[in-house]
mmCIF file of the C-alpha atoms, coordinates in Angstrom:
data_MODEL
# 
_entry.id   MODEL 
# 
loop_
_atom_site.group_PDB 
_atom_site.id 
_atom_site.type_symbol 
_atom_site.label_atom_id 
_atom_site.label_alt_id 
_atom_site.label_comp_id 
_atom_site.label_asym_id 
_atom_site.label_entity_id 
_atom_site.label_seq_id 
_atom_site.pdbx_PDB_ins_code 
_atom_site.Cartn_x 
_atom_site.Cartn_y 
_atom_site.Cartn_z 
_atom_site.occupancy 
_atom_site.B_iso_or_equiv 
_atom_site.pdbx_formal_charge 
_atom_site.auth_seq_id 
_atom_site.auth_comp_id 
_atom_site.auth_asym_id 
_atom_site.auth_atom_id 
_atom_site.pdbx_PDB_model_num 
ATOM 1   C CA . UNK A 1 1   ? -73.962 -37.217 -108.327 1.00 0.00 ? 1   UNK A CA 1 
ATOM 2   C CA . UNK A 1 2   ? -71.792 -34.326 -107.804 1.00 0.00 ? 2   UNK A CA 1 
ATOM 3   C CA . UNK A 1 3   ? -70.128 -32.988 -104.538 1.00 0.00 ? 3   UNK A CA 1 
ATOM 4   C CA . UNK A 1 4   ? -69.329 -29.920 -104.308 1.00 0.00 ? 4   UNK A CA 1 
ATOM 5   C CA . UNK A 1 5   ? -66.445 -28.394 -101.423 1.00 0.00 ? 5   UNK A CA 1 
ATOM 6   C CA . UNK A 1 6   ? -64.792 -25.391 -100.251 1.00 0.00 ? 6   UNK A CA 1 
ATOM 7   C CA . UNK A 1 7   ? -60.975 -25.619 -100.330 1.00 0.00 ? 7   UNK A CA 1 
ATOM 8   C CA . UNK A 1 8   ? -58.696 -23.310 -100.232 1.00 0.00 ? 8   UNK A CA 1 
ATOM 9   C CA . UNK A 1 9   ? -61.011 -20.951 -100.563 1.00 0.00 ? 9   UNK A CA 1 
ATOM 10  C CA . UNK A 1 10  ? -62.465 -21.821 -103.923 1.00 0.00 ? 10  UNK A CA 1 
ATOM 11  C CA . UNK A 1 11  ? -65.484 -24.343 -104.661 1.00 0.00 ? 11  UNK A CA 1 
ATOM 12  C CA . UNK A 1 12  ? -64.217 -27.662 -106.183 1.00 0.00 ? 12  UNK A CA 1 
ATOM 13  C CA . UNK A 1 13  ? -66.292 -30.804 -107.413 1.00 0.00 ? 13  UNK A CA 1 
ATOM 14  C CA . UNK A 1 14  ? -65.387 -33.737 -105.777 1.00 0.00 ? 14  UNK A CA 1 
ATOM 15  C CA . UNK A 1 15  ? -66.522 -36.911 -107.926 1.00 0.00 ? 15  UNK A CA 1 
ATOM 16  C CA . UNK A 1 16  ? -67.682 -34.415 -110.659 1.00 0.00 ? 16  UNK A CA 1 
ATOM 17  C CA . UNK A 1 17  ? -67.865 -37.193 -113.277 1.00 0.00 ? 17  UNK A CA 1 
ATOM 18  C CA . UNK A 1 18  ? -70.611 -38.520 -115.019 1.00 0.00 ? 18  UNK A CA 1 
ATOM 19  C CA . UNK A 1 19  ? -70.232 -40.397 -117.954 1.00 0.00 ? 19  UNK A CA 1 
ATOM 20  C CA . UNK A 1 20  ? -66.952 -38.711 -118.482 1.00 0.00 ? 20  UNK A CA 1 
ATOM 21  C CA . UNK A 1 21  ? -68.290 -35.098 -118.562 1.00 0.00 ? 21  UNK A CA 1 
ATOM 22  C CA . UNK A 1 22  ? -68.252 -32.168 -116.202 1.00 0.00 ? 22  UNK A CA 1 
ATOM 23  C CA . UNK A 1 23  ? -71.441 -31.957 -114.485 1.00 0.00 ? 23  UNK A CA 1 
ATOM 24  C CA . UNK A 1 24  ? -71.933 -27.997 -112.768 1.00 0.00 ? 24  UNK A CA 1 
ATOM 25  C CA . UNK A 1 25  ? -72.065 -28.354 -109.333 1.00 0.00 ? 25  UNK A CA 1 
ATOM 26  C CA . UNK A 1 26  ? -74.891 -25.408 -109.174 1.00 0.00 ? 26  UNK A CA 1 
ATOM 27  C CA . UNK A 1 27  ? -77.233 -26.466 -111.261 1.00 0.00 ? 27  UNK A CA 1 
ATOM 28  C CA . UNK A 1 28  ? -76.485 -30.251 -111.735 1.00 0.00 ? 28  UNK A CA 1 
ATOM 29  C CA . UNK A 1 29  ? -75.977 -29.269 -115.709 1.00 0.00 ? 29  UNK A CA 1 
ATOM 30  C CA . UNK A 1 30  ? -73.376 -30.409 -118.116 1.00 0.00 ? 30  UNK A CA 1 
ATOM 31  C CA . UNK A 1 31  ? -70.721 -27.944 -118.111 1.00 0.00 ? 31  UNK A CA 1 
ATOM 32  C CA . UNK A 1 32  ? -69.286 -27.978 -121.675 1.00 0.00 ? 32  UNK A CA 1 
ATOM 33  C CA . UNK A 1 33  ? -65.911 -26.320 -123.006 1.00 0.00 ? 33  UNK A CA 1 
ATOM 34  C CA . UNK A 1 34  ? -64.727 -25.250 -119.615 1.00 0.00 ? 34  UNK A CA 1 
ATOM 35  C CA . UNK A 1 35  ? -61.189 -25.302 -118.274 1.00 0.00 ? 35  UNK A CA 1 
ATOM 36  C CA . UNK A 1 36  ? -60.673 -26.969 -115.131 1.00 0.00 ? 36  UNK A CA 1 
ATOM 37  C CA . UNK A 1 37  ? -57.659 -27.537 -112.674 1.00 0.00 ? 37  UNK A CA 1 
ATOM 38  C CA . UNK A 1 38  ? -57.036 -30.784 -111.177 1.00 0.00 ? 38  UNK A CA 1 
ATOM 39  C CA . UNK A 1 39  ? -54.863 -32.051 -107.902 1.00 0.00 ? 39  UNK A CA 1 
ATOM 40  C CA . UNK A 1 40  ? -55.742 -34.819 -105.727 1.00 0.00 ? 40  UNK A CA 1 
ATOM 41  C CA . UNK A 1 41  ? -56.574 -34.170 -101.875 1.00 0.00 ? 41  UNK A CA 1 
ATOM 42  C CA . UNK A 1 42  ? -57.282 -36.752 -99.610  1.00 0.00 ? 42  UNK A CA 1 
ATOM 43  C CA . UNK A 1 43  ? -57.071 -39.302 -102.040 1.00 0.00 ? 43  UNK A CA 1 
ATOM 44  C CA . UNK A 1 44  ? -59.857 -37.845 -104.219 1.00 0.00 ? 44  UNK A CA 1 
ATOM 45  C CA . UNK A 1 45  ? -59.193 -36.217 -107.647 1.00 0.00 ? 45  UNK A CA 1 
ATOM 46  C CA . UNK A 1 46  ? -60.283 -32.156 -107.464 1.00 0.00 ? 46  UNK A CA 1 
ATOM 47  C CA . UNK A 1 47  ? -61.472 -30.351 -110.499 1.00 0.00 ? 47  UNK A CA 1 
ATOM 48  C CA . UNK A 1 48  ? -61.419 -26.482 -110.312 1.00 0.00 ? 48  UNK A CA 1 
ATOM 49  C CA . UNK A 1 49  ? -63.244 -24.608 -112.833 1.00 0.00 ? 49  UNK A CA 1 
ATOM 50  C CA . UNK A 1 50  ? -61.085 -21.074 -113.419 1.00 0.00 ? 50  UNK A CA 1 
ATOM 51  C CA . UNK A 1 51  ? -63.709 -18.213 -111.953 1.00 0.00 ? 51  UNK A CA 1 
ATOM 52  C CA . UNK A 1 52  ? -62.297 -14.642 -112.403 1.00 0.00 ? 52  UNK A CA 1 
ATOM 53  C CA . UNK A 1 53  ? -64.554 -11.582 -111.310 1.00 0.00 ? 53  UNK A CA 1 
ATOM 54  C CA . UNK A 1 54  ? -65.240 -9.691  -114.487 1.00 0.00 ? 54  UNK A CA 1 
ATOM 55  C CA . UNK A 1 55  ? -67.498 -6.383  -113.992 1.00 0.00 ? 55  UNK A CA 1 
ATOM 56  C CA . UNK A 1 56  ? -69.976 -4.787  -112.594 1.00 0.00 ? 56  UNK A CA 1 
ATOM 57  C CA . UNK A 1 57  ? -72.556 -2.856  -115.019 1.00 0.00 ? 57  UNK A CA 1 
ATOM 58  C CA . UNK A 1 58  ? -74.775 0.836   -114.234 1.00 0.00 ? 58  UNK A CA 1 
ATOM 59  C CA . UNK A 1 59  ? -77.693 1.262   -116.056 1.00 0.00 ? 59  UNK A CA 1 
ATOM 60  C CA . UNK A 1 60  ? -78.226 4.937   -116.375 1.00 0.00 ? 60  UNK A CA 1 
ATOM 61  C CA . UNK A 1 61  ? -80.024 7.613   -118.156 1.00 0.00 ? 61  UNK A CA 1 
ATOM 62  C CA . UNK A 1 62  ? -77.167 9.637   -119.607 1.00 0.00 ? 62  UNK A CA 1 
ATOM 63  C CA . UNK A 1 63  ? -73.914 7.359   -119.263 1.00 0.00 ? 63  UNK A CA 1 
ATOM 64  C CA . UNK A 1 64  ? -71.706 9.964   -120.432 1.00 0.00 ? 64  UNK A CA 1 
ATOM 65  C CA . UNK A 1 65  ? -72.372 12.196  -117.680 1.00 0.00 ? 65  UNK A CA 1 
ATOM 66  C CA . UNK A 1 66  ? -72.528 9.228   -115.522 1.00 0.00 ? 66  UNK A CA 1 
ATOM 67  C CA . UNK A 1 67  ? -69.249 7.637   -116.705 1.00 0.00 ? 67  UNK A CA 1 
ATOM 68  C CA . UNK A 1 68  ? -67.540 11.430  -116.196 1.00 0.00 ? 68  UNK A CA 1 
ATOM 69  C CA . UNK A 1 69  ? -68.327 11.455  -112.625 1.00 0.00 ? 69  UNK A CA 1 
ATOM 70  C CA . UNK A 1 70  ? -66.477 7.802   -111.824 1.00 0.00 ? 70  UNK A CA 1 
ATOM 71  C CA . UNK A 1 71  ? -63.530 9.122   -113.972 1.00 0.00 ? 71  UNK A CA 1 
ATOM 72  C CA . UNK A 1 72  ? -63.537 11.933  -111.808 1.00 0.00 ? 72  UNK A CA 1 
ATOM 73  C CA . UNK A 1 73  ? -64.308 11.038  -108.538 1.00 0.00 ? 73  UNK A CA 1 
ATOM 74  C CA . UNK A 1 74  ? -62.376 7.706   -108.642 1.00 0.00 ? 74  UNK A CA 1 
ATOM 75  C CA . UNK A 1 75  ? -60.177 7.791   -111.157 1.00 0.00 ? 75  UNK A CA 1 
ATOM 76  C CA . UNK A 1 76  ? -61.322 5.081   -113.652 1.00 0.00 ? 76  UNK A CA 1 
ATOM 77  C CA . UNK A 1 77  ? -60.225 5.121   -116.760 1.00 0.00 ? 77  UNK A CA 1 
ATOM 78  C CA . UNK A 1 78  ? -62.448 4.708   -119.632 1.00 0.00 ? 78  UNK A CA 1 
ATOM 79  C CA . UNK A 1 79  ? -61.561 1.095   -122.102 1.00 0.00 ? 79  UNK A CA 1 
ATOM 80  C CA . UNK A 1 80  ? -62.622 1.653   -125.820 1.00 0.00 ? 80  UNK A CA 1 
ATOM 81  C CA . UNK A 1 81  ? -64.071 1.283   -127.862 1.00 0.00 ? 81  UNK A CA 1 
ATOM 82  C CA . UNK A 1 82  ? -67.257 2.623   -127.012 1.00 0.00 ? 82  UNK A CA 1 
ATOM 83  C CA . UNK A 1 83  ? -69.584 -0.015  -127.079 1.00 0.00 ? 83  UNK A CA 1 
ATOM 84  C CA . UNK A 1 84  ? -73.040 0.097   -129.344 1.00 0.00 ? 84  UNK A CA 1 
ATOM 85  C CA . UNK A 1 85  ? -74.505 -3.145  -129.330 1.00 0.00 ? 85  UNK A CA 1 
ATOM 86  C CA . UNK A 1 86  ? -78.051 -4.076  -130.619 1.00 0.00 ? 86  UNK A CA 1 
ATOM 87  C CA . UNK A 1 87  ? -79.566 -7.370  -132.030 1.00 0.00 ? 87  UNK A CA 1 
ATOM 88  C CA . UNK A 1 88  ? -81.105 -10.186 -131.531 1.00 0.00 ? 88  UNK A CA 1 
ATOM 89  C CA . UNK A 1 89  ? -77.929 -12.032 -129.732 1.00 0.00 ? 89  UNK A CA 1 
ATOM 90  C CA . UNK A 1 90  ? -78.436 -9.000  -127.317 1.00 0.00 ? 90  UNK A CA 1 
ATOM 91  C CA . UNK A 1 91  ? -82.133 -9.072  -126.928 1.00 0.00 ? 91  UNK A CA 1 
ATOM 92  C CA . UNK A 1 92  ? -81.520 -13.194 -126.599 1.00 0.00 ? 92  UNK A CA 1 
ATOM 93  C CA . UNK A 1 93  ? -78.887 -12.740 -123.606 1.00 0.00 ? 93  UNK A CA 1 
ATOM 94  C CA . UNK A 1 94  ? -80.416 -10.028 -121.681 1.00 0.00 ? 94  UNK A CA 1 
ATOM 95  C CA . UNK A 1 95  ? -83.962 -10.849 -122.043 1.00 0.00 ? 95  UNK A CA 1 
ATOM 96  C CA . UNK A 1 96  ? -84.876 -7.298  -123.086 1.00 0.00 ? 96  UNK A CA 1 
ATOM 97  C CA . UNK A 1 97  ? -87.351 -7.003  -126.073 1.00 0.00 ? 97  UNK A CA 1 
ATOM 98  C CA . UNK A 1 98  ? -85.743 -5.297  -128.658 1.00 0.00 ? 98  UNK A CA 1 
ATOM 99  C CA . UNK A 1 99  ? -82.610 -4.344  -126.680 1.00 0.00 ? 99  UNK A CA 1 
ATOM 100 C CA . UNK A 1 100 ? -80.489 -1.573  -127.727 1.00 0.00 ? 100 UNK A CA 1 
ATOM 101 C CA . UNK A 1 101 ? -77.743 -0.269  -125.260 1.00 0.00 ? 101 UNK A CA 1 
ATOM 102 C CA . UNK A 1 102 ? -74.605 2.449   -125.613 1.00 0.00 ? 102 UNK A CA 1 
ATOM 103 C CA . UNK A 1 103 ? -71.848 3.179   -123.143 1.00 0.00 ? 103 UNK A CA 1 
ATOM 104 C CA . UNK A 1 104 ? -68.271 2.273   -122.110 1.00 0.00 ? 104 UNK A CA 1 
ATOM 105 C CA . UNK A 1 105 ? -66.166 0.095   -119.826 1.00 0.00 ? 105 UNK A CA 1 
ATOM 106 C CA . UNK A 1 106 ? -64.374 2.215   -116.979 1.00 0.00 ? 106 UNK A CA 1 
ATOM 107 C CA . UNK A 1 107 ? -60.986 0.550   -115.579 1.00 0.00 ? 107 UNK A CA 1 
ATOM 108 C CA . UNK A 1 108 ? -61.315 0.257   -111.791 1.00 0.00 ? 108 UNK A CA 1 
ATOM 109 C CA . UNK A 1 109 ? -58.241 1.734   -109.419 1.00 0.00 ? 109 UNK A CA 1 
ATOM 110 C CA . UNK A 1 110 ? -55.880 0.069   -108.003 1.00 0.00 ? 110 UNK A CA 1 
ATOM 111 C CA . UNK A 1 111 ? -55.487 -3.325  -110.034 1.00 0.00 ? 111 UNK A CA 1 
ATOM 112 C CA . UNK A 1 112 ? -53.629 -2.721  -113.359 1.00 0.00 ? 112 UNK A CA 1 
ATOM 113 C CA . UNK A 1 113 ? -54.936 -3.164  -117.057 1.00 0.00 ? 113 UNK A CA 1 
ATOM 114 C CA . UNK A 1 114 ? -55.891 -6.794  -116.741 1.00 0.00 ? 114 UNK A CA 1 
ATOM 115 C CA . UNK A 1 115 ? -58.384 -5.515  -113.386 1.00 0.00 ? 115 UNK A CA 1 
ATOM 116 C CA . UNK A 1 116 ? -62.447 -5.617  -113.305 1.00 0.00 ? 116 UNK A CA 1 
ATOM 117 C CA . UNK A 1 117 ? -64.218 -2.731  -115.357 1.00 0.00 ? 117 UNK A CA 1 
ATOM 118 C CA . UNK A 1 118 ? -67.369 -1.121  -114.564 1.00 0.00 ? 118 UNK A CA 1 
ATOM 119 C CA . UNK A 1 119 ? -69.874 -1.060  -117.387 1.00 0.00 ? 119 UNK A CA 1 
ATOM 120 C CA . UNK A 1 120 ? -71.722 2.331   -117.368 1.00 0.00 ? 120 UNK A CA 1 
ATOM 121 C CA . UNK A 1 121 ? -74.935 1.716   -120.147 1.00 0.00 ? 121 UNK A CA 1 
ATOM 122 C CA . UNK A 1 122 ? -77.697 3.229   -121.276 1.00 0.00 ? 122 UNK A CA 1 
ATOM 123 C CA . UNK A 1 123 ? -80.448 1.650   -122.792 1.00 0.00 ? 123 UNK A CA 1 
ATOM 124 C CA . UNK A 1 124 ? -82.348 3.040   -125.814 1.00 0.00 ? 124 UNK A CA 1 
ATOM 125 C CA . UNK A 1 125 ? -85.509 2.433   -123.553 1.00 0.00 ? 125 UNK A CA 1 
ATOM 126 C CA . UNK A 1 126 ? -85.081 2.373   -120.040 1.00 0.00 ? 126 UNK A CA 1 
ATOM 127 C CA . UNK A 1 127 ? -87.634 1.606   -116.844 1.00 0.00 ? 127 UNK A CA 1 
ATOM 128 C CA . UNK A 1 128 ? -87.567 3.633   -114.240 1.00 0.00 ? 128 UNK A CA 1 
ATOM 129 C CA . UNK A 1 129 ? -87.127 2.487   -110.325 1.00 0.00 ? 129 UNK A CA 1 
ATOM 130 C CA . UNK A 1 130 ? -87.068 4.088   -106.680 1.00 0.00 ? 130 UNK A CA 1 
ATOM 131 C CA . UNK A 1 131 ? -84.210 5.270   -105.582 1.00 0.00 ? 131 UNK A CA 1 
ATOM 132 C CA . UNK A 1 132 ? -82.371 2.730   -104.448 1.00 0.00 ? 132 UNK A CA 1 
ATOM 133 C CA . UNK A 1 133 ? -81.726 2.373   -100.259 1.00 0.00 ? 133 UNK A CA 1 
ATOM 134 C CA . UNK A 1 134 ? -78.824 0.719   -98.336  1.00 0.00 ? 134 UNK A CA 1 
ATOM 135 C CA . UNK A 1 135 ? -81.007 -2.405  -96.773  1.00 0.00 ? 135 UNK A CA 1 
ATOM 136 C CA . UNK A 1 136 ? -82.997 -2.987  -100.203 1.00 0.00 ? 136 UNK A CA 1 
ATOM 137 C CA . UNK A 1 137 ? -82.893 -6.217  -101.303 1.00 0.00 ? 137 UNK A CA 1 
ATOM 138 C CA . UNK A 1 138 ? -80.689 -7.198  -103.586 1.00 0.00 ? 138 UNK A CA 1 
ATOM 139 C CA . UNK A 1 139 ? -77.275 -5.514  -105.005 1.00 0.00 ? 139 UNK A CA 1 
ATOM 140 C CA . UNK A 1 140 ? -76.441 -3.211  -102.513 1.00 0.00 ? 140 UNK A CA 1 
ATOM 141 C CA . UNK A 1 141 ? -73.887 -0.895  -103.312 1.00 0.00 ? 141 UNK A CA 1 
ATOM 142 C CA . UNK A 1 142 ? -69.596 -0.389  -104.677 1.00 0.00 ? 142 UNK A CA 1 
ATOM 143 C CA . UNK A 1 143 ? -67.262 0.619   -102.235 1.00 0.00 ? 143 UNK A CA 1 
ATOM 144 C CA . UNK A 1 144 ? -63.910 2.655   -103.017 1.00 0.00 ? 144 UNK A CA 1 
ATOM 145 C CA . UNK A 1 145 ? -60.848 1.921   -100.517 1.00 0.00 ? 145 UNK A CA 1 
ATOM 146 C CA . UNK A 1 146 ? -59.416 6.199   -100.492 1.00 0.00 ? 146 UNK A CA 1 
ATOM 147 C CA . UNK A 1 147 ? -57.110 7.381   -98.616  1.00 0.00 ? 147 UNK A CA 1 
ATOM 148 C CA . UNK A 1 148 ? -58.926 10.847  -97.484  1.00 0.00 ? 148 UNK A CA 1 
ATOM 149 C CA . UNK A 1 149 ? -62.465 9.884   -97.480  1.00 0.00 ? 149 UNK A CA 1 
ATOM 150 C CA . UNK A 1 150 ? -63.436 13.801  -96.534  1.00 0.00 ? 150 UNK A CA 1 
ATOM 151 C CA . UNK A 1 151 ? -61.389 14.595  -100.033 1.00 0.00 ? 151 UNK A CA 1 
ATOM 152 C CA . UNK A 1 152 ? -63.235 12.481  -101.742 1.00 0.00 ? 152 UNK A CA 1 
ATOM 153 C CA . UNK A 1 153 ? -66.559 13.180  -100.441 1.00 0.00 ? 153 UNK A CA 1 
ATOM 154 C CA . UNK A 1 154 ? -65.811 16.879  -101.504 1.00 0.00 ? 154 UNK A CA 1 
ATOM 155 C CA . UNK A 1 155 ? -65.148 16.064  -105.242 1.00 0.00 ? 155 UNK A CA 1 
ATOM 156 C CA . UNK A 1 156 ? -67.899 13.748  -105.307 1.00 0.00 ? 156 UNK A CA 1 
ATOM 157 C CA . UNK A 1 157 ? -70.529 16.314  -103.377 1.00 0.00 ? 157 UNK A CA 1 
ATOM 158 C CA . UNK A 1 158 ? -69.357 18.801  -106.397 1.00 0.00 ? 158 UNK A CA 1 
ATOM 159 C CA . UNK A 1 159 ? -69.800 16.582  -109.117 1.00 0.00 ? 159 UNK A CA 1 
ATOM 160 C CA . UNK A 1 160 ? -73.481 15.493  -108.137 1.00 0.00 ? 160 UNK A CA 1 
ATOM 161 C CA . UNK A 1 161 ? -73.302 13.053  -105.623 1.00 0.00 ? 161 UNK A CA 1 
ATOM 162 C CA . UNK A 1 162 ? -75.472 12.963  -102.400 1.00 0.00 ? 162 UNK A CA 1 
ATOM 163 C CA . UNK A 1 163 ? -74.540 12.126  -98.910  1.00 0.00 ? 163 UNK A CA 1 
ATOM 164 C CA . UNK A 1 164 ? -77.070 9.330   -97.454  1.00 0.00 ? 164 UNK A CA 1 
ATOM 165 C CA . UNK A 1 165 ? -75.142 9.060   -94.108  1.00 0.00 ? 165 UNK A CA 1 
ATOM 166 C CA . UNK A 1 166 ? -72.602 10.793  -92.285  1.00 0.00 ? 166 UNK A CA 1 
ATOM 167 C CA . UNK A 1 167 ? -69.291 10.020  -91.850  1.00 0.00 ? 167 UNK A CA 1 
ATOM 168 C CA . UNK A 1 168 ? -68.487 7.750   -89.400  1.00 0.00 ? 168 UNK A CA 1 
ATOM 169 C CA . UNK A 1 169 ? -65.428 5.335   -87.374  1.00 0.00 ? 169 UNK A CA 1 
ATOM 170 C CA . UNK A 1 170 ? -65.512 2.258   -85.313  1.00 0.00 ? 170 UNK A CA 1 
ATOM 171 C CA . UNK A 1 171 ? -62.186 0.548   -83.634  1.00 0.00 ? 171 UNK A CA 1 
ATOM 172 C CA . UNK A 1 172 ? -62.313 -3.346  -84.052  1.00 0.00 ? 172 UNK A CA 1 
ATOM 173 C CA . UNK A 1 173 ? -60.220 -4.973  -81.249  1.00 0.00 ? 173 UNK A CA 1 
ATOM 174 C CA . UNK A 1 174 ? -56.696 -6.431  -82.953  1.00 0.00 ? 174 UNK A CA 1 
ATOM 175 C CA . UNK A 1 175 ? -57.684 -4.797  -86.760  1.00 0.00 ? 175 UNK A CA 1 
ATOM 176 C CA . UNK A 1 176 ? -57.840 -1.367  -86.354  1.00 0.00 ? 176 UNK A CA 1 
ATOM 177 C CA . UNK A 1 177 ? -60.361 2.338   -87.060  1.00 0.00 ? 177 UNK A CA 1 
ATOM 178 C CA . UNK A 1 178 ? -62.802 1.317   -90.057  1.00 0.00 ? 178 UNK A CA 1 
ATOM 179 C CA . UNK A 1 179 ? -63.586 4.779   -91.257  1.00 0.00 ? 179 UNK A CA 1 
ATOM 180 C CA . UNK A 1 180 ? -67.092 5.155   -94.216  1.00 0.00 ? 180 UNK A CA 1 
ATOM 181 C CA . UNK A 1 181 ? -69.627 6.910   -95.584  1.00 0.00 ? 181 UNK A CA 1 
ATOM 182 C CA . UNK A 1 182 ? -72.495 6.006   -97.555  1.00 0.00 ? 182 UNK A CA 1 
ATOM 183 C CA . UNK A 1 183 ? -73.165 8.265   -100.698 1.00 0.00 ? 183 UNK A CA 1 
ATOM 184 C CA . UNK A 1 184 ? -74.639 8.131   -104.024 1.00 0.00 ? 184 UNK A CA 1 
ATOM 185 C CA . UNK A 1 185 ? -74.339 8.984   -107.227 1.00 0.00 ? 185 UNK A CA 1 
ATOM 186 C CA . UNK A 1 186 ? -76.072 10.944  -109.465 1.00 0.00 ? 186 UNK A CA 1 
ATOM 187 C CA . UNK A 1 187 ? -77.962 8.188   -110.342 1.00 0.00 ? 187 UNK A CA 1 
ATOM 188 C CA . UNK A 1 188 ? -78.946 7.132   -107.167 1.00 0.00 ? 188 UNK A CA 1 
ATOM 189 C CA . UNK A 1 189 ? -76.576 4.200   -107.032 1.00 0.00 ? 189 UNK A CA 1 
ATOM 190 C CA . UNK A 1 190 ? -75.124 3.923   -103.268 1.00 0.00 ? 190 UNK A CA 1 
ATOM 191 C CA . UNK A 1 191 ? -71.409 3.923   -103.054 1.00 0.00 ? 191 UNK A CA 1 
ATOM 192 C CA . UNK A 1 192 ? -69.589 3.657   -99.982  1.00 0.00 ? 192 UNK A CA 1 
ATOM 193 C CA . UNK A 1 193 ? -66.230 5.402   -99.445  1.00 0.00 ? 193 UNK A CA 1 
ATOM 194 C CA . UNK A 1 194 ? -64.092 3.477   -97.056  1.00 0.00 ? 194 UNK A CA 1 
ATOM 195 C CA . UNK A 1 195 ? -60.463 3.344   -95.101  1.00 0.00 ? 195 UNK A CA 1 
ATOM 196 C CA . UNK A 1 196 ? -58.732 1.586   -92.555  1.00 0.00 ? 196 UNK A CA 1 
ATOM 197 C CA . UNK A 1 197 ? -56.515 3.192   -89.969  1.00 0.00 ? 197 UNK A CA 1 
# 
């Protein structure tokens, strides 16, 4: 049986061996050719399983246009190549029939080469949703940390984004003024701009 704990701020498997393999502490399934870290605490080996946030991926209708706006609004920077990927490994992974896709990888600010991306595709078919609203279920929105969210909101308002609140400030007792704004793109995805004072 596996245990699984938070420590340090990262899950760990306490007792994660069964006949000397890894067992994931999710799903109770073998985990095979991972790395793991191990120190003993309280007397009781720990394995940690290296976890490092990767992306997060847009579907869109026209991800050029799409991927302009985040390079111009929020300064990503696009990672080539561009990626045009088809096949059945595709179609296998994503569960899409026939799956086609195009687009690029946009470098996040604010955490070097070796940061998280943000995949902006575009499906050769796509399915149409709602617009998407702030207490949906499910992913929510991105949020960008600027320093003058007003600024921002400008360039964004001019490059076809849409305000779905106002601007708006709350003090929190010993922290300080949490300033943000809920747009969205011209997709429809929400993104909130953000700052602390």
């Amino acid at each position: 049986m596996v245990y699984c704990r938070k420590f340090e701020g990262k899950t760990i498997l306490l007792n994660g061996l069964k006949n000397k393999k890894f067992y994931h502490a999710r799903e109770g399934q073998i985990a095979k050719n991972l790395t793991f870290n191990t120190f003993t605490y309280n007397q009781v080996k720990i394995y940690i399983m290296n976890i490092k946030y990767a992306h997060t991926n847009i579907i869109t209708k026209d991800w050029k246009e799409l991927a302009r706006f985040y390079e111009i609004v929020f300064n990503c920077i696009a990672v080539p190549p561009i990626r045009n990927y088809q096949g059945e490994w595709l179609e296998k992974g994503t569960g899409v029939f026939n799956a086609n896709l195009q687009g690029i990888q946009l470098r996040l600010p604010g955490y070097g080469d070796n940061g998280p991306t943000l995949e902006i595709y575009q499906y050769s078919e796509m399915i149409n949703a709602e617009r998407h609203l702030a207490n949906q279920k499910g992913f929510g929105h991105i949020a960008f940390k600027v320093e003058d969210i007003a600024e921002v909101l400008a360039i964004a308002l001019k490059n076809g984004a849409s305000k779905i609140g106002e601007l708006s400030e709350h003090h929190f007792d010993n922290i300080g003024v949490f300033r943000f704004i809920y747009i969205s793109d011209p997709d429809g995805n929400i993104i909130e701009l953000l700052n602390w004072s």
